[in-house]
mmJSON file of the N, C-alpha and C atoms, coordinates in Angstrom:
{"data_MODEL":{"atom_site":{
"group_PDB":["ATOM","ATOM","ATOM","ATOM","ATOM","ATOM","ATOM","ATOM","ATOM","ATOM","ATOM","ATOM","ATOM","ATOM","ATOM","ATOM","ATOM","ATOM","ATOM","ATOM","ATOM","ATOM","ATOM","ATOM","ATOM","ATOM","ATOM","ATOM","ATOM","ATOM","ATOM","ATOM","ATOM","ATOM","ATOM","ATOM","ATOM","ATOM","ATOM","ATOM","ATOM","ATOM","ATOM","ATOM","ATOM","ATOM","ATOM","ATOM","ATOM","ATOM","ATOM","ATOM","ATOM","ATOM","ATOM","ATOM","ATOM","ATOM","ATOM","ATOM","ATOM","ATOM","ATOM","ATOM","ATOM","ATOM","ATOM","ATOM","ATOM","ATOM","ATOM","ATOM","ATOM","ATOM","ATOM","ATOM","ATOM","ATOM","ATOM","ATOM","ATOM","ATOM","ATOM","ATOM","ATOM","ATOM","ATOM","ATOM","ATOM","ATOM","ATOM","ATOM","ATOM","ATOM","ATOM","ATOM","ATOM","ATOM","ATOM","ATOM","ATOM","ATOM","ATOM","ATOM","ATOM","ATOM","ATOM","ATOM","ATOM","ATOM","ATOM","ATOM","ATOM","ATOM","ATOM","ATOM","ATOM","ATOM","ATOM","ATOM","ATOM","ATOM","ATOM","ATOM","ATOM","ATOM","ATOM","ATOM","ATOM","ATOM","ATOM","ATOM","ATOM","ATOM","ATOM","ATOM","ATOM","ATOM","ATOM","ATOM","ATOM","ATOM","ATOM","ATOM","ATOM","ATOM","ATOM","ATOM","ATOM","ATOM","ATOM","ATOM","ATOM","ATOM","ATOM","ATOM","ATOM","ATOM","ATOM","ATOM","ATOM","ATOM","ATOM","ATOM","ATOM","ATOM","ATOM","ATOM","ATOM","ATOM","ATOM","ATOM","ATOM","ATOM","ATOM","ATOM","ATOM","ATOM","ATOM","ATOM","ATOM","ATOM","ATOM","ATOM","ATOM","ATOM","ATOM","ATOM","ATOM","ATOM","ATOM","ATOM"],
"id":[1,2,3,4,5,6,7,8,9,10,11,12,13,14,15,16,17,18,19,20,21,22,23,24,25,26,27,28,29,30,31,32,33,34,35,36,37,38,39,40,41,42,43,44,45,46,47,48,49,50,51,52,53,54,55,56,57,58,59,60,61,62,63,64,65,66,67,68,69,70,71,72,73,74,75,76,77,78,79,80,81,82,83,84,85,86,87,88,89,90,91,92,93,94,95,96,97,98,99,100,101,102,103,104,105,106,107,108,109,110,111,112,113,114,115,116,117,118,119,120,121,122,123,124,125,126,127,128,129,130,131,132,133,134,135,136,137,138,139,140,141,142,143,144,145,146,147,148,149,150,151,152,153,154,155,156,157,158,159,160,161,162,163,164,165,166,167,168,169,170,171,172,173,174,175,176,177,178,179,180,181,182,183,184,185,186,187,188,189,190,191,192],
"type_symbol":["N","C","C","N","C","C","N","C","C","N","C","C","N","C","C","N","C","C","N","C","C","N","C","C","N","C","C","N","C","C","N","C","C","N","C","C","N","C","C","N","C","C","N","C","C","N","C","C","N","C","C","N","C","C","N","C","C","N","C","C","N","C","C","N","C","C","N","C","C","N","C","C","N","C","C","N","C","C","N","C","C","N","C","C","N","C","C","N","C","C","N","C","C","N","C","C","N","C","C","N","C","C","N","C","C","N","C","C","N","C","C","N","C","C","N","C","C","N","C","C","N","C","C","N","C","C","N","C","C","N","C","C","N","C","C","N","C","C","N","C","C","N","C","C","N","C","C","N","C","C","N","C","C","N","C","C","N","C","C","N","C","C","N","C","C","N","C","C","N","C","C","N","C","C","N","C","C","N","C","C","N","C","C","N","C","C","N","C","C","N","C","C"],
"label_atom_id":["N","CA","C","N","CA","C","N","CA","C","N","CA","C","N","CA","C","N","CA","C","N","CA","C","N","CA","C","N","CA","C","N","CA","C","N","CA","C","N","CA","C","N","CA","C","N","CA","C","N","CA","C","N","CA","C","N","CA","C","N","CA","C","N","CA","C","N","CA","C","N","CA","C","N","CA","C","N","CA","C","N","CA","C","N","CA","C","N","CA","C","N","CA","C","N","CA","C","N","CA","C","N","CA","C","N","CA","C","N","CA","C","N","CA","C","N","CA","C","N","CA","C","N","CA","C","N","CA","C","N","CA","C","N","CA","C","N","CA","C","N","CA","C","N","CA","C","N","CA","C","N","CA","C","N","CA","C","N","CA","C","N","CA","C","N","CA","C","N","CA","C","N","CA","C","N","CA","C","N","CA","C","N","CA","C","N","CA","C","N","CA","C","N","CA","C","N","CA","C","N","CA","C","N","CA","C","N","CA","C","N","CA","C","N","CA","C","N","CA","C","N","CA","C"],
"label_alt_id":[null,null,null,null,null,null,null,null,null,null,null,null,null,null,null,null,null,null,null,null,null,null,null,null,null,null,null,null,null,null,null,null,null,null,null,null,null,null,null,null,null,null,null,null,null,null,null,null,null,null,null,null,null,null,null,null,null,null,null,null,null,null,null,null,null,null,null,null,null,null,null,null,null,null,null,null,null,null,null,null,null,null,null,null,null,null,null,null,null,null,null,null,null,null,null,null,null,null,null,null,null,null,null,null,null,null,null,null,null,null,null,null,null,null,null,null,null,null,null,null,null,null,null,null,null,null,null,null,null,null,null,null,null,null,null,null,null,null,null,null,null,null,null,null,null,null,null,null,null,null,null,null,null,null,null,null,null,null,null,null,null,null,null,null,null,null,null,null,null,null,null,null,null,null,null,null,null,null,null,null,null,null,null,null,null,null,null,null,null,null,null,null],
"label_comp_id":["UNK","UNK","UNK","UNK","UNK","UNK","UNK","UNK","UNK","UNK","UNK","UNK","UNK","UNK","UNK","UNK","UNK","UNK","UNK","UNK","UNK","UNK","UNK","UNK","UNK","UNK","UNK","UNK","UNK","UNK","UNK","UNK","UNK","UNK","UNK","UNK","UNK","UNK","UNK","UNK","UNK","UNK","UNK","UNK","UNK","UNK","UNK","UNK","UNK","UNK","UNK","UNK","UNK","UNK","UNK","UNK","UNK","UNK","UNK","UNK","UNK","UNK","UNK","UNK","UNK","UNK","UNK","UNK","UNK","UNK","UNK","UNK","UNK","UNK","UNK","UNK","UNK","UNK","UNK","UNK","UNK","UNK","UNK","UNK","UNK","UNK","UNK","UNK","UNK","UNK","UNK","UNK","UNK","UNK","UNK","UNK","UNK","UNK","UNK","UNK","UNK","UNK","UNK","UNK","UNK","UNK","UNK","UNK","UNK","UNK","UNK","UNK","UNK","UNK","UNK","UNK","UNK","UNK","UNK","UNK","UNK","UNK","UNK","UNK","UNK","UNK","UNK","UNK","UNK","UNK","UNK","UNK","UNK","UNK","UNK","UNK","UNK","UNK","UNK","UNK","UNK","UNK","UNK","UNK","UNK","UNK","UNK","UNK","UNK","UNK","UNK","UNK","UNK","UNK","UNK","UNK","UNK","UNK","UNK","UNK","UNK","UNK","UNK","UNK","UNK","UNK","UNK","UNK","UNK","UNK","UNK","UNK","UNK","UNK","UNK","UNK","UNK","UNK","UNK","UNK","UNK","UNK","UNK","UNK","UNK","UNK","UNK","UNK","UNK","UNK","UNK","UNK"],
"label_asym_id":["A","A","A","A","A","A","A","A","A","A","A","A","A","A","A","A","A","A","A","A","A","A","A","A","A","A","A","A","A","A","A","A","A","A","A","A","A","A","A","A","A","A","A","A","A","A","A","A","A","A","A","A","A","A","A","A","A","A","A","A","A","A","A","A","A","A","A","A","A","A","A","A","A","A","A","A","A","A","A","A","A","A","A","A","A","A","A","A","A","A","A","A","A","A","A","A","A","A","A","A","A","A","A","A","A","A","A","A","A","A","A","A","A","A","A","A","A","A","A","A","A","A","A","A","A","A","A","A","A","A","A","A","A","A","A","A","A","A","A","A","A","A","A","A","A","A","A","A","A","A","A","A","A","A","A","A","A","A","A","A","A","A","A","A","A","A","A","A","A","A","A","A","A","A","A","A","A","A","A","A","A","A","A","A","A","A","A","A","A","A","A","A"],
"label_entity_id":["1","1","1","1","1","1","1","1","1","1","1","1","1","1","1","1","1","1","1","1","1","1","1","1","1","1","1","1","1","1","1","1","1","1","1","1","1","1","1","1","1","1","1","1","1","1","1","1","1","1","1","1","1","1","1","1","1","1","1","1","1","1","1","1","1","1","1","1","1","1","1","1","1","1","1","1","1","1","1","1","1","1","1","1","1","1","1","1","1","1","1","1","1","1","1","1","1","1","1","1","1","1","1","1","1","1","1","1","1","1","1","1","1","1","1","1","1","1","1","1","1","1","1","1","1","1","1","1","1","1","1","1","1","1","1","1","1","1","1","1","1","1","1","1","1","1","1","1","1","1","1","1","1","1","1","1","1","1","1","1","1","1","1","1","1","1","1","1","1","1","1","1","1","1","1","1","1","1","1","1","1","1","1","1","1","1","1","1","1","1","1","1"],
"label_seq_id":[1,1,1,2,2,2,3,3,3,4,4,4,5,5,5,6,6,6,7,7,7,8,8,8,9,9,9,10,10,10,11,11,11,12,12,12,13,13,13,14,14,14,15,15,15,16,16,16,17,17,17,18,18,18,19,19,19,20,20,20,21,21,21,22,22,22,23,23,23,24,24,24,25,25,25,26,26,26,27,27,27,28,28,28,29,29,29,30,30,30,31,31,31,32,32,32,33,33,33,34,34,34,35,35,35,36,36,36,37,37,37,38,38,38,39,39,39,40,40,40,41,41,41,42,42,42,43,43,43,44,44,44,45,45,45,46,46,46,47,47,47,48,48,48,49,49,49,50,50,50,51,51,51,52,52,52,53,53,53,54,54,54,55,55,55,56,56,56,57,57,57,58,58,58,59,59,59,60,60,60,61,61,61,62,62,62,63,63,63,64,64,64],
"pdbx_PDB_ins_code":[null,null,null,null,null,null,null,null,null,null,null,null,null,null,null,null,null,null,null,null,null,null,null,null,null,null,null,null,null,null,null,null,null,null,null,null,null,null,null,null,null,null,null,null,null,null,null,null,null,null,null,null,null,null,null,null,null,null,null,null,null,null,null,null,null,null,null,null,null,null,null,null,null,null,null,null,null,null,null,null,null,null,null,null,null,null,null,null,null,null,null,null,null,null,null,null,null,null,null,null,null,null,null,null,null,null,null,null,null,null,null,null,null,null,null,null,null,null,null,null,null,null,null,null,null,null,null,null,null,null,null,null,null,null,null,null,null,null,null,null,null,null,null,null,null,null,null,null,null,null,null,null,null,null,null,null,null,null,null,null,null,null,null,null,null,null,null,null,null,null,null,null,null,null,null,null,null,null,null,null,null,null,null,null,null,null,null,null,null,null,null,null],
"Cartn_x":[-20.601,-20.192,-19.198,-18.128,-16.846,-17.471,-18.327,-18.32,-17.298,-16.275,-15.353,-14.475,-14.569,-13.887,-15.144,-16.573,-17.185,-16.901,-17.153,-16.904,-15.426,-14.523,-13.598,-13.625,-14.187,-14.49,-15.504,-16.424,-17.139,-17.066,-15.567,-14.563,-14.207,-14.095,-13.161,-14.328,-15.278,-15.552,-17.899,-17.732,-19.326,-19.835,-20.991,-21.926,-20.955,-20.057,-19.818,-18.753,-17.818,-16.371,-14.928,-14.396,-12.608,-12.873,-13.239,-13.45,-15.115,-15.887,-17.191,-17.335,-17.875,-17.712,-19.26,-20.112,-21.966,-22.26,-21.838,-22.123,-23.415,-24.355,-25.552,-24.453,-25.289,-24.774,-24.609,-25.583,-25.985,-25.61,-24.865,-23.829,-22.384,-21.752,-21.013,-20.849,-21.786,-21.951,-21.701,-22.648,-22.011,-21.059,-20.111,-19.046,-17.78,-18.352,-17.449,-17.549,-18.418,-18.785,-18.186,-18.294,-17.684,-15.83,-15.465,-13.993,-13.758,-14.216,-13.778,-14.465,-15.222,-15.549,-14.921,-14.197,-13.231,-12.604,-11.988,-11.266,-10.182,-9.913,-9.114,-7.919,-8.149,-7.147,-7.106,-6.164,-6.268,-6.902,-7.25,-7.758,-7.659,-7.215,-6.775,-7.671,-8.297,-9.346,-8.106,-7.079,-6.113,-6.469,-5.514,-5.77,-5.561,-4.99,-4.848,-6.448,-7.342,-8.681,-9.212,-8.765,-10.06,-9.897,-8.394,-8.349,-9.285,-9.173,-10.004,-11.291,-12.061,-13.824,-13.396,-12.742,-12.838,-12.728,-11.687,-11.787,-12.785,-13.434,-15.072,-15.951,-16.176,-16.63,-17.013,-15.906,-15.251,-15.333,-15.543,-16.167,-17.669,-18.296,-19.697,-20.291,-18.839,-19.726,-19.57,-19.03,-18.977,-18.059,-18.213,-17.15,-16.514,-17.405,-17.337,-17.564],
"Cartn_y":[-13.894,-14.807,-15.805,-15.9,-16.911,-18.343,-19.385,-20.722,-21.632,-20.941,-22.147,-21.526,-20.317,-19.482,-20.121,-19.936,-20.249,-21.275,-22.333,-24.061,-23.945,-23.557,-23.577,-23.322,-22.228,-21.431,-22.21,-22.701,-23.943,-24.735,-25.274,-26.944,-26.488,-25.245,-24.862,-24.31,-23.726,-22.623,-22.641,-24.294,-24.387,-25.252,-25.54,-26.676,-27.874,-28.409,-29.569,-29.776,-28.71,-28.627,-28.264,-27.876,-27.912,-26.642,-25.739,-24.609,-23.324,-25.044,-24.554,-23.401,-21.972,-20.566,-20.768,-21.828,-21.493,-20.436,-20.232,-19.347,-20.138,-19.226,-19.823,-19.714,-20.579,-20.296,-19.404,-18.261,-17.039,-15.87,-16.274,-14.984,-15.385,-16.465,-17.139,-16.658,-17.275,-16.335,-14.921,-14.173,-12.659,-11.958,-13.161,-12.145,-13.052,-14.418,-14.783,-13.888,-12.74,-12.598,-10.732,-10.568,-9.276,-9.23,-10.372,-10.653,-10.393,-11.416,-11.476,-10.314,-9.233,-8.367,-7.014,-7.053,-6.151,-5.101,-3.993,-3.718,-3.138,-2.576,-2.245,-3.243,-4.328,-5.286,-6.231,-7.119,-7.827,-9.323,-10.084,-11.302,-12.324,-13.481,-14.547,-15.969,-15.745,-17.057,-18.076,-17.204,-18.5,-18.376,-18.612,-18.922,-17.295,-16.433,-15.241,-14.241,-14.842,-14.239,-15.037,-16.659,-17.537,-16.457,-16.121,-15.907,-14.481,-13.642,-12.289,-12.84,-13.578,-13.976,-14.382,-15.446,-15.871,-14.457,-13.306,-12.257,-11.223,-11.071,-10.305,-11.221,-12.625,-13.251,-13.507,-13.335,-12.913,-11.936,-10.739,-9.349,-8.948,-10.046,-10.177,-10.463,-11.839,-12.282,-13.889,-14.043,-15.84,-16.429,-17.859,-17.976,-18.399,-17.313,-16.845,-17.522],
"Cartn_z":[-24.157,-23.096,-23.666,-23.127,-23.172,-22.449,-23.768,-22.743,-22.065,-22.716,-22.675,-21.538,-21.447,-19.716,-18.674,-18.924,-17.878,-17.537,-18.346,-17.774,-17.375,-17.507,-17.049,-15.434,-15.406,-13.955,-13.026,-13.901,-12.868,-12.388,-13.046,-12.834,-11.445,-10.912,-9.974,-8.87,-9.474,-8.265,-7.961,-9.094,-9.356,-8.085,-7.828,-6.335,-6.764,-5.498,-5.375,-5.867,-6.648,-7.29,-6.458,-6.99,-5.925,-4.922,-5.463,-4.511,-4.672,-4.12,-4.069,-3.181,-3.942,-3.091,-3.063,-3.334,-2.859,-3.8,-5.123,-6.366,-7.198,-7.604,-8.746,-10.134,-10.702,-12.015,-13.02,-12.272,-12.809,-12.469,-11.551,-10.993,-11.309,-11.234,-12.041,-13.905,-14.109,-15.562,-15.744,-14.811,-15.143,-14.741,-13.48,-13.023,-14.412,-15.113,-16.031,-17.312,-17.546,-18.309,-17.928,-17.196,-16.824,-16.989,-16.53,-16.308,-17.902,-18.567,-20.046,-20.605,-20.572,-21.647,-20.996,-19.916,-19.557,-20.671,-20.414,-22.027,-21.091,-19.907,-19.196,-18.96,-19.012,-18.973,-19.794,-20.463,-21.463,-20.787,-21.628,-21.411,-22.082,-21.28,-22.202,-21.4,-20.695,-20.329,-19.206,-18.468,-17.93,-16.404,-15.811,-14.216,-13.702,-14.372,-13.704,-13.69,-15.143,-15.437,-14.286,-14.092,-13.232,-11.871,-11.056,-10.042,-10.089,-11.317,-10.709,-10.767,-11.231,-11.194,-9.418,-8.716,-7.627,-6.723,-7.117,-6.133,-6.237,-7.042,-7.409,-6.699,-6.795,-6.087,-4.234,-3.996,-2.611,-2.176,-3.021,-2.995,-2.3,-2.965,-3.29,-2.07,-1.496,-0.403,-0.132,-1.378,-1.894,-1.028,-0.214,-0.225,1.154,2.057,3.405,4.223],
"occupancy":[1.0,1.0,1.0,1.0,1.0,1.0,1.0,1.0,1.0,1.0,1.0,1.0,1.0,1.0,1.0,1.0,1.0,1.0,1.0,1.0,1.0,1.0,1.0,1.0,1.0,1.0,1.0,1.0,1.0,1.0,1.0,1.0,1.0,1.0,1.0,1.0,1.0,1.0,1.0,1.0,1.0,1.0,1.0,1.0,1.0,1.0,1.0,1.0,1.0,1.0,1.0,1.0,1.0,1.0,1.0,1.0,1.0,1.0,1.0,1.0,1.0,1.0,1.0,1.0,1.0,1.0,1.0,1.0,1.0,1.0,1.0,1.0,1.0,1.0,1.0,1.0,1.0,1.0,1.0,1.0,1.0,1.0,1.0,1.0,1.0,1.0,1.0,1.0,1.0,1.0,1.0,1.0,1.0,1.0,1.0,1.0,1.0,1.0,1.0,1.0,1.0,1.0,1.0,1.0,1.0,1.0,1.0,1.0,1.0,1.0,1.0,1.0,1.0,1.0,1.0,1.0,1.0,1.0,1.0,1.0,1.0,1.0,1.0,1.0,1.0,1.0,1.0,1.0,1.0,1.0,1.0,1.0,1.0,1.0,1.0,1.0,1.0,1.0,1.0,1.0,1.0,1.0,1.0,1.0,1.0,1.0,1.0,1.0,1.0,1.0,1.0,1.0,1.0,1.0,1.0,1.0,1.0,1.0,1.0,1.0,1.0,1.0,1.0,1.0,1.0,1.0,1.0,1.0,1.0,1.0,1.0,1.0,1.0,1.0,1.0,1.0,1.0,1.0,1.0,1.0,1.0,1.0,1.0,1.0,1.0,1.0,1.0,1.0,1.0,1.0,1.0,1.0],
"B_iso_or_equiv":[0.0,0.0,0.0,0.0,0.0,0.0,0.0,0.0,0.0,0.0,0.0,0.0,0.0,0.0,0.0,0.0,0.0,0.0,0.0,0.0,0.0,0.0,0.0,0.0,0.0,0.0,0.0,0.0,0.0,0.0,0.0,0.0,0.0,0.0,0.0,0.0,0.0,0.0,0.0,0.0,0.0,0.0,0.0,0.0,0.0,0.0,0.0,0.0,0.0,0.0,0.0,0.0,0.0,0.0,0.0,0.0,0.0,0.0,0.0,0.0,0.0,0.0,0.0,0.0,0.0,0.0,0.0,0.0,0.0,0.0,0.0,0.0,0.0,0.0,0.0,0.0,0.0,0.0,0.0,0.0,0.0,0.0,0.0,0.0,0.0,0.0,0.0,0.0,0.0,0.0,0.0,0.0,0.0,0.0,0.0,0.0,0.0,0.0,0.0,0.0,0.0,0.0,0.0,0.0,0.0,0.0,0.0,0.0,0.0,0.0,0.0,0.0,0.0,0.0,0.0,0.0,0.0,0.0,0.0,0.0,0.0,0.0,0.0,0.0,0.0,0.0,0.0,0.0,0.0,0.0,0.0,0.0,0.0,0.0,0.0,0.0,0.0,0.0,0.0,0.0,0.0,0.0,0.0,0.0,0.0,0.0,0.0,0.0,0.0,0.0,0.0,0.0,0.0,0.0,0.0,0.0,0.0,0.0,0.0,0.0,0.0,0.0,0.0,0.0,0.0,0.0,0.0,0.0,0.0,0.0,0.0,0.0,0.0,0.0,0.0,0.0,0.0,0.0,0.0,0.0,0.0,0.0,0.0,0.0,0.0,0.0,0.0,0.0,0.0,0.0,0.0,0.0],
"pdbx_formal_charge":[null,null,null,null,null,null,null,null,null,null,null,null,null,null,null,null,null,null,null,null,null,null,null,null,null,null,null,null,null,null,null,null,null,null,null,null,null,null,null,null,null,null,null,null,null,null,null,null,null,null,null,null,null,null,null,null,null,null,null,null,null,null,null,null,null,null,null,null,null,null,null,null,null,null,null,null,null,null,null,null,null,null,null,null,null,null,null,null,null,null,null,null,null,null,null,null,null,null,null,null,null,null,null,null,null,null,null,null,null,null,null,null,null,null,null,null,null,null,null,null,null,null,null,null,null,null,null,null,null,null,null,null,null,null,null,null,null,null,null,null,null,null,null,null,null,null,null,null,null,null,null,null,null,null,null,null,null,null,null,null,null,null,null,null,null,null,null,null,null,null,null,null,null,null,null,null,null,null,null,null,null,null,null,null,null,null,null,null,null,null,null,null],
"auth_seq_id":[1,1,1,2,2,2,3,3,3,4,4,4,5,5,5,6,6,6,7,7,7,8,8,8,9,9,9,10,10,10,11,11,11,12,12,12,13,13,13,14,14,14,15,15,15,16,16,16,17,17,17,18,18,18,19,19,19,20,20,20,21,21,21,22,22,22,23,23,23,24,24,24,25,25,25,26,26,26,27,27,27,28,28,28,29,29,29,30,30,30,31,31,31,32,32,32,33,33,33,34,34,34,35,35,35,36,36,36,37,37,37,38,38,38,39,39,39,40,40,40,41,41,41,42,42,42,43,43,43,44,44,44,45,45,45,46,46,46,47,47,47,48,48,48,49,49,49,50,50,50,51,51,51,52,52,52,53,53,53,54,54,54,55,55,55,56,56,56,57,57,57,58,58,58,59,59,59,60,60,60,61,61,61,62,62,62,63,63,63,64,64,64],
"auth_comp_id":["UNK","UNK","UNK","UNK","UNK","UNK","UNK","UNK","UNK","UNK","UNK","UNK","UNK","UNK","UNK","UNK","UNK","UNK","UNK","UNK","UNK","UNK","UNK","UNK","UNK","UNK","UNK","UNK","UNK","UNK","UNK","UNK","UNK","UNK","UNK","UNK","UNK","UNK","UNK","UNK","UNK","UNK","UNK","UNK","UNK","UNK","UNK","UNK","UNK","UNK","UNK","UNK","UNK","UNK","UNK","UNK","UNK","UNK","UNK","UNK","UNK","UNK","UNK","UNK","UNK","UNK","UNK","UNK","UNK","UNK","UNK","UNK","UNK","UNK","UNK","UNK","UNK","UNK","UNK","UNK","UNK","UNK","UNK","UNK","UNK","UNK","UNK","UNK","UNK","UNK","UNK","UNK","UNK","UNK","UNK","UNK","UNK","UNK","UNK","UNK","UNK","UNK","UNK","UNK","UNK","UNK","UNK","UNK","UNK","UNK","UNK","UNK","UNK","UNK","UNK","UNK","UNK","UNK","UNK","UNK","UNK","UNK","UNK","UNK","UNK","UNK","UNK","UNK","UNK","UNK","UNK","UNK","UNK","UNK","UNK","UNK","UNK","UNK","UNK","UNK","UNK","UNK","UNK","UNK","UNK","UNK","UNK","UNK","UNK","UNK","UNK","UNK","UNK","UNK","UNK","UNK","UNK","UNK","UNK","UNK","UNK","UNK","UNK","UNK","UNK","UNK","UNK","UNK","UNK","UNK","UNK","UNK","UNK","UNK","UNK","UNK","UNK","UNK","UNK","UNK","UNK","UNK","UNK","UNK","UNK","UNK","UNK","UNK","UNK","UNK","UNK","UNK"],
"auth_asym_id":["A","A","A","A","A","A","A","A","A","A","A","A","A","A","A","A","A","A","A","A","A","A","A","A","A","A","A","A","A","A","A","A","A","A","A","A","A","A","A","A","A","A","A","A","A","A","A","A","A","A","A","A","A","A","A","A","A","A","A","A","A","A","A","A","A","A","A","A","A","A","A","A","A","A","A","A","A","A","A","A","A","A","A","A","A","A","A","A","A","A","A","A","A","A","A","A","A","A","A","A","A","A","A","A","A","A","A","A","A","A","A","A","A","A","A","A","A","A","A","A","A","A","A","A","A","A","A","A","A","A","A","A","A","A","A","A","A","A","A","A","A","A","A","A","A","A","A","A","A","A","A","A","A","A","A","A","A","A","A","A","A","A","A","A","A","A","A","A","A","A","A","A","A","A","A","A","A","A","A","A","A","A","A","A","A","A","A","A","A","A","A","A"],
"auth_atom_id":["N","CA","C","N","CA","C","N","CA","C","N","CA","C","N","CA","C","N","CA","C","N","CA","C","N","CA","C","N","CA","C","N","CA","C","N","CA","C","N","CA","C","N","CA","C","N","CA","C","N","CA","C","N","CA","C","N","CA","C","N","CA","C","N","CA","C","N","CA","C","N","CA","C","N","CA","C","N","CA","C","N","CA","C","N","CA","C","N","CA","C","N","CA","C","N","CA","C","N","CA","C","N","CA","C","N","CA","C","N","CA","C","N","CA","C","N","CA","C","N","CA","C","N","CA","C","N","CA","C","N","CA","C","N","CA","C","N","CA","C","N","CA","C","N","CA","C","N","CA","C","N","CA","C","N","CA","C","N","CA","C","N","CA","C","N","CA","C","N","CA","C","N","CA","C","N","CA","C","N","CA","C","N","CA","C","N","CA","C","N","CA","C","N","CA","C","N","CA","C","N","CA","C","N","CA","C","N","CA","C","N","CA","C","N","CA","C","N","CA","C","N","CA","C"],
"pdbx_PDB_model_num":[1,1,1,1,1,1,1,1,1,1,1,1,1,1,1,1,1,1,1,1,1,1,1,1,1,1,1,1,1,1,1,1,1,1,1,1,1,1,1,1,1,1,1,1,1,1,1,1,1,1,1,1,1,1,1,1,1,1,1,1,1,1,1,1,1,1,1,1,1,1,1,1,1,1,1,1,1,1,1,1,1,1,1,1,1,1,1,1,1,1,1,1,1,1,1,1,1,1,1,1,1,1,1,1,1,1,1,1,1,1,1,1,1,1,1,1,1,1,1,1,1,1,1,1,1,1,1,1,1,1,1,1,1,1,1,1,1,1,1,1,1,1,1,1,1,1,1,1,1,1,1,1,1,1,1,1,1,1,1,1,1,1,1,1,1,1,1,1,1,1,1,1,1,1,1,1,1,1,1,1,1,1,1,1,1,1,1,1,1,1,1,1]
}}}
């Protein structure tokens, strides 16, 4: 797990933040944790990784 991608991703998308999607912290975690252990695409922890956790998210259901 990338802490420093998650908190990143929580500034934005955690209860009570810029774009609260109503995510636990624990689904949060594993879709931050899926994004970054990817091998199909490269990863660098920036706004293009934050935006795919928000569209898996949105996938899910989040958001809505």
């Amino acid at each position: 797990m990338n802490l420093n991608f998650y908190t990143y991703c929580k500034g934005f998308y955690g209860k009570g933040e810029i774009y609260d999607l109503g995510v636990s912290n624990a689904v949060l975690k594993s879709t931050c944790e899926l994004v970054s252990n990817r091998e199909d695409i490269p990863f660098d922890g920036d706004t293009v990784d934050r935006e795919t956790v928000r569209h898996i998210l949105e996938l899910l259901g989040y958001g809505k």
